[in-house]
N, C-alpha and C positions, 0 to 999 in steps of 0.2 A: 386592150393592153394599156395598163398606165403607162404613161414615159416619165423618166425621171427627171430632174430639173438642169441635168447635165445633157438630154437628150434632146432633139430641133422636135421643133411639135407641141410642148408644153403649152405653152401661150395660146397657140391656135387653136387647140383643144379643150383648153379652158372656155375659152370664148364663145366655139361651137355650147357647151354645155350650159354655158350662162343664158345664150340666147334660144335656148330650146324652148319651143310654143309647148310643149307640156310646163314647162317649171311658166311661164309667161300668165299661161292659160287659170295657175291657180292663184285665187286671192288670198289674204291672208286670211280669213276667216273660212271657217269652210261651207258657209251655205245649204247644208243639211236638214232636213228636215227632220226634228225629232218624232219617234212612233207616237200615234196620235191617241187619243181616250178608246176610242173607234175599235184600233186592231189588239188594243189590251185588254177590252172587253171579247173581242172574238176569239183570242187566245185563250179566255178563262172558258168561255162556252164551248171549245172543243176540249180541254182536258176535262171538262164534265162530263160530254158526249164521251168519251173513251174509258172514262171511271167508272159508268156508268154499264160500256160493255165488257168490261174487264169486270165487274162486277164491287165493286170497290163504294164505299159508304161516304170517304172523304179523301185527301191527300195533305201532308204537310211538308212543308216546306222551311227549310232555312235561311235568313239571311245568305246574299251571294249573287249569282247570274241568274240564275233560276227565279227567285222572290224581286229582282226586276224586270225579271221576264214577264211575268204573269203579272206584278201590281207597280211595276215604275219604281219601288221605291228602292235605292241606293244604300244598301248599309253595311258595314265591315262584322265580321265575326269575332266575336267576343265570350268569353265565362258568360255574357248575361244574354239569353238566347233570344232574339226576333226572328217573329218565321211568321207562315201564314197557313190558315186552315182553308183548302178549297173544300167545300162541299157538292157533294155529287149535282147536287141544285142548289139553287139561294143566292145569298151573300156571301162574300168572302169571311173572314175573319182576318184580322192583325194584333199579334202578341209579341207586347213589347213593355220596356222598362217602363215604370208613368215617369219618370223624369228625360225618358228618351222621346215622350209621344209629341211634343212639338215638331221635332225635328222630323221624325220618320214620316207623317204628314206632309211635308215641306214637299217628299215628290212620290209620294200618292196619289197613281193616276187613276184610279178607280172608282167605284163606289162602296165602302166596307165598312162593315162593323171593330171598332178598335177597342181589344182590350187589354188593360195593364196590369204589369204585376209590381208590387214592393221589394224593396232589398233585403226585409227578412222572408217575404213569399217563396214560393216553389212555382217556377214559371209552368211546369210542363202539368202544374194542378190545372192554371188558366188554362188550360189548350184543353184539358181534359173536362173542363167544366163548359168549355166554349161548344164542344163535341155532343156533351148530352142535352146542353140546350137543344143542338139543332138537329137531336133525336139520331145520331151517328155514329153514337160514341162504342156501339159494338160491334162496328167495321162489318166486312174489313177495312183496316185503313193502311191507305199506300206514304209509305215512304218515300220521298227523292231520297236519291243513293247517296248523293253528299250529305246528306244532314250527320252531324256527329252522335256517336253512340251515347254520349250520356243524356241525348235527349231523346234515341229510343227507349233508351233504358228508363230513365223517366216517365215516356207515355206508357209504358207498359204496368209499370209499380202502378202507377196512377188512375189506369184502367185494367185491371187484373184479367179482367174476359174478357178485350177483344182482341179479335184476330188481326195483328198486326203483319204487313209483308211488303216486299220492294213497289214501289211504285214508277221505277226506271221506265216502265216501257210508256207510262201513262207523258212524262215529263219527255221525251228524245220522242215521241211520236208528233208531237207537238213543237218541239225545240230542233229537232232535226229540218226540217221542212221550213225554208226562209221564205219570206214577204217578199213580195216587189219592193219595200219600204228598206224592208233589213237589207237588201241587197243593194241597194241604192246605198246605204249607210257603209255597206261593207266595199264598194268600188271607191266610193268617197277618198275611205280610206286608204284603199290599194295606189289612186292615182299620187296621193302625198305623198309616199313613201317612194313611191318611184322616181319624182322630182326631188325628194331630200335625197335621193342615191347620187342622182344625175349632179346635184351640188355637190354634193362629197366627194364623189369622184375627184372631180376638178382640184379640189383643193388636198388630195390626198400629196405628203410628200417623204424623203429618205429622212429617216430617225424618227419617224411619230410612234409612240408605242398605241397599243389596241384602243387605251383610254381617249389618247389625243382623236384619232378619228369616231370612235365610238359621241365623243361631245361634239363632234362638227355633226355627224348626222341625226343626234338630238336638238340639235340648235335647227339644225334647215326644218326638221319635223314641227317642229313650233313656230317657224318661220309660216309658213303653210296652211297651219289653225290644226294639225294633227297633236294628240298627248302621246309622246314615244311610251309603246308599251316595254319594247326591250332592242338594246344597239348590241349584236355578238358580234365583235372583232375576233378572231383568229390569223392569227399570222405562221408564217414558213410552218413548220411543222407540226402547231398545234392545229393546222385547220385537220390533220389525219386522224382528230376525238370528236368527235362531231357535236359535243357542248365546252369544246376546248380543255387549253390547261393553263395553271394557275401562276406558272412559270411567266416570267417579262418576256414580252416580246417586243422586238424594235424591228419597222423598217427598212432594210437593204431589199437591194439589188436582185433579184431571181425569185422573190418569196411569193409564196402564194398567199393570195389574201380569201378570205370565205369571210361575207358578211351575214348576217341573218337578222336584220332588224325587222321589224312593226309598231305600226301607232293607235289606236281607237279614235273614234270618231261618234259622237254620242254612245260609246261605249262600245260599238263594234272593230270587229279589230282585223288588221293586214296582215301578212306573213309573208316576206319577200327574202328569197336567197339567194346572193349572187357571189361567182366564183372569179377572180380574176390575175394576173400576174403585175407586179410590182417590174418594170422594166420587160426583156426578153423573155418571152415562155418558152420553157426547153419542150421537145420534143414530145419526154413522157406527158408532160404536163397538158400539152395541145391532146392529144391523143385520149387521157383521159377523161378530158374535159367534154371530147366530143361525145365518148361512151356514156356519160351523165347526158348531155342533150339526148343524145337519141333513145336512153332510158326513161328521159321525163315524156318525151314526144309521144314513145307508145304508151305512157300508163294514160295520157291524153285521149289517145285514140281508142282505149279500151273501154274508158267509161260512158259508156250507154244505158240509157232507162231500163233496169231490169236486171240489169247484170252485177250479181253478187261484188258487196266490195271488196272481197279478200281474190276475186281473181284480178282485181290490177296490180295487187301487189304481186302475183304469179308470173304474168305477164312479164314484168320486169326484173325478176326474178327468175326466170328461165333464160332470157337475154343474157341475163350478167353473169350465170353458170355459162353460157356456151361459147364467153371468152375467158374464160379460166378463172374468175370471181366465185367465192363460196365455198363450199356449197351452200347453199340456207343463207343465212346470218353470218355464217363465219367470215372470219377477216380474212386479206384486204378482201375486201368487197362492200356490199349494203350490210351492215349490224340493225341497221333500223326501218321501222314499215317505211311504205311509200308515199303514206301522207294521212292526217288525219281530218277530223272535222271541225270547222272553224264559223264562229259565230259572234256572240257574246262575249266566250271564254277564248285564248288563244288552240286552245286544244278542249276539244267537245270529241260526243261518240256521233256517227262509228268512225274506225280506223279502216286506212283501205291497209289491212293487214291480211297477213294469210290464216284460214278459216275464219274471215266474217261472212258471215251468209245475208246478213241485211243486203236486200238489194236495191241500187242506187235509184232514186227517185225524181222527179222537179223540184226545186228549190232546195236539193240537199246543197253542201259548200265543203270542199276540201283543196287542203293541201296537196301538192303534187312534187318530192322531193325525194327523188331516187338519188343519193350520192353515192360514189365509192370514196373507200376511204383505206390508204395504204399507209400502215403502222410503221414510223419512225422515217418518213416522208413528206408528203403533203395529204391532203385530201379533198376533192370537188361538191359541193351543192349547189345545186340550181333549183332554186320553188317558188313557184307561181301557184297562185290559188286557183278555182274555178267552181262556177255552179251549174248547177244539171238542170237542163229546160228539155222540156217534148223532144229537141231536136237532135238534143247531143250536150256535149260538156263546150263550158262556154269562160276564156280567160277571164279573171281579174286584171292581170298585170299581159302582157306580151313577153314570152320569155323569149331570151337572145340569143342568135345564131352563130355567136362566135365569140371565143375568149378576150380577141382583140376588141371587140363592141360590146363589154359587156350587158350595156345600158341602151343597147339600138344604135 
């Protein structure tokens, strides 16, 4: 429970949070290891290995999560397309502007062939000319699912006979499945955002509207050496939209606060949800606050190696019908699955939604954020991340056993 600044406790409570060995324990910098030449090279040698059994000649790839997944290199999407050509063996390829290739080099962790195109060229001719050099170019060739249409449409015009198709499962068989390194990167990040809450907390007070707090817990996140990926404030009744509403909200007495921030940390990212009251929690508010805990608890306890994702979101979902929530999706209740997959991007596949059949593995990583959410009221989230080891599913963050604590 916050207390307000009219209420005894304030001070001592701030104090307790300043002096927390979690927020002590982190430097300003964050000490991370970036992924090394090593597991970006083993990266490329398993989507070859998987291309190769999917039957696949090459894959291409767009500027984005994916194109630093596989070669380090960092670049925004734009009209003038960078991507990469993996071939089922060999060298990679990179096709980009020539006035972009300085840069895109700059964090090219690989070993590859880089070719450029001009600003009256046709980029996706280079990709297709890069293709039959290395004898490929009649596929099939795999797709990552993000790349944008007009540069399948492009390889296609460009290569009229080959058999182009999705290459999703070649890129999330490989991106699903996190490093000891990526998960090192991704606690990193979780432990920061958990001390930028513990600060915030502290200094939350009556009349701040969502912005004012939302810049205290980008300030702590930067304090810490974390880059805030996103600060969701919801206040009194917007927290019952579960990406809010657009409406001012300010600070009083009884309101329920729902935060949802995260930061990256060489570009892996946190996703932390915490629900709490602003002064006195009423009744309803305790009540279903605790039906979110022990919703998030069993989707915890369900994921085991093996076990289809779309049964935790069942799980918890048969829970929340059998107190009168639902049915399904319907409001008040959960509108949204129970957690997705987190890596790179804040939201990667799979989703633990209802009918995913992927079944959970070691080093998959998800979100775990069962809310309810009661329209033109308030509404509760609680999400803590977690990764899947031989043993069982294993925290990111600690989640908290009580409204009044919301932070431990």
């Amino acid at each position: 429970m916050i207390q307000t600044p009219t209420r005894r406790g304030v001070l001592a409570g701030a104090a307790v949070l300043a002096a927390s060995p979690a927020i002590a324990a982190l430097p300003e910098t964050t000490g991370s290891a970036p992924i090394g030449r090593a597991e970006y090279e083993a990266r490329i040698a398993k989507a070859q290995r998987l291309m190769r059994q999917a039957g696949f000649s090459a894959l291409l790839i767009e500027s984005g999560s994916s194109l630093t997944y596989f070669t380090g290199v960092r670049w925004g999407r734009s009209e003038r397309l960078t991507g990469a050509v993996i071939p089922a063996a060999g060298r990679i390829g990179i096709v980009t502007p020539h006035f972009e290739e300085p840069s895109v080099r700059e964090s090219l962790a690989v070993e590859a062939e880089v070719r450029v195109w001009q600003e009256d060229q046709d980029a996706l001719t280079v990709v297709a000319g890069l293709l039959r050099d290395r004898k490929v170019a009649s596929g099939p060739i795999g797709i990552e699912e993000t790349v944008r249409y007009f540069a399948v449409d492009g390889l296609a015009k460009a290569l009229p006979l080959a058999v182009i198709r999705s290459g999703a499962g070649v890129v999330r068989g490989c991106r699903m499945i996190k490093s000891p390194a990526e998960i090192a990167l991704m606690q990193r990040a979780s432990d920061i955002t958990i001390a930028a809450y513990r600060d915030t907390y502290g200094k939350i007070a009556k009349g701040m509207t969502r912005d004012d707090i939302a810049k205290l817990m980008d300030a702590a996140t930067r304090a810490r050496g974390g880059e805030p990926e996103f600060s969701l404030v919801l206040l009194g009744e917007a927290s019952a939209y579960p990406h809010g509403s657009h409406q001012r909200q300010v600070l009083a007495d009884g309101m329920t606060v729902l935060m949802d921030c995260g930061c990256t940390v060489q570009g892996y990212q946190s996703d932390i949800s915490r629900t709490f009251v602003f002064g006195e929690a009423l009744r309803e508010q305790r009540m279903v606050w605790d039906q979110v805990r022990r919703g998030q608890t069993m989707a915890f306890a369900a994921a085991r190696v093996g076990t289809p994702a779309g049964q935790i979101d069942d799980t918890v979902r048969r829970y929340y019908e059998s107190l009168g929530y639902g049915p399904g999706y319907a409001l008040p209740g959960l509108p949204h699955r129970t957690g997705h997959g987190i890596g790179l991007d804040g939201h990667e596949p799979v989703n633990l939604v209802h009918g995913e059949t992927t079944p959970l593995a070691p080093g998959m990583c998800f979100s775990d954020e069962p809310g309810l959410y009661l329209p033109g009221k308030f509404g509760v989230r609680l999400e803590d991340c977690f990764h899947m080891t031989e043993q069982g599913a294993r925290w990111f963050s600690t989640p908290p056993t009580s409204i009044d604590r919301p932070f431990g």
